[in-house]
N, C-alpha and C positions, 0 to 999 in steps of 0.2 A: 864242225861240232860232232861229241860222239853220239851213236844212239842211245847209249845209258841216260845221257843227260838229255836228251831229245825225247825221249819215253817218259821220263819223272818230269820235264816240262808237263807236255799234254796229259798226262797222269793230274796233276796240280791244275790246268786250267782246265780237265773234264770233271772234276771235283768241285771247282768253283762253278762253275756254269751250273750245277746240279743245285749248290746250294741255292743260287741269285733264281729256281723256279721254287726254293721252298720243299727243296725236295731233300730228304737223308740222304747222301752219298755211298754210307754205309751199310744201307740197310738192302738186304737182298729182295731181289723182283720177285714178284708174285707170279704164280704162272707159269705157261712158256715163256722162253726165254727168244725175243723179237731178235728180229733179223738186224746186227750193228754194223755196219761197216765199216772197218778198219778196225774191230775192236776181235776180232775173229784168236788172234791170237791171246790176246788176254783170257775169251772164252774160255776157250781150249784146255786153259790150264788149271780153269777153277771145277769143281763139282757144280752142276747147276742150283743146288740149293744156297750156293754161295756166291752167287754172281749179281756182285753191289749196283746200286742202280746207275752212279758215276758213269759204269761203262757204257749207259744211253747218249752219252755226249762225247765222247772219243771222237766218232767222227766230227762234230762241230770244232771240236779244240784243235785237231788236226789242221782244218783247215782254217783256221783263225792262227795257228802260229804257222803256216804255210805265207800268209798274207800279211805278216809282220815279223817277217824273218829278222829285220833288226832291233825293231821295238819291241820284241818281247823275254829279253835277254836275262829282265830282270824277274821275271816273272816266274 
């Protein structure tokens, strides 16, 4: 699988995850911007006043299509 399409997966299920807490995905964080793991490089590239709150779940999506590498294909 390539990383483009490996990226826009977990991109899509750290999106979902954000909505199923009722959370806006799009709406940028309040604040400091907390310590994400694995999501460091998406960081990196935004201005901190625009760092959507989605990327609190990067690492969860990570490791949820890490743990259903064939089930989540469609996803």
């Amino acid at each position: 699988m390539d990383d483009a399409h490996e990226h826009a997966r977990i991109i899509r299920i750290a999106r979902a995850m954000c909505r199923a807490k009722r959370l806006d995905p799009d709406r940028p964080l309040d604040g400091a911007i907390p310590a994400v793991t694995g999501a460091r490089p998406f960081i990196d590239s935004l201005p901190s006043s625009d760092v959507p709150t989605w990327l609190l779940f990067v690492s969860e999506a990570k490791k949820f299509v890490a743990a259903n590498q064939d089930g989540t294909s469609q996803l």
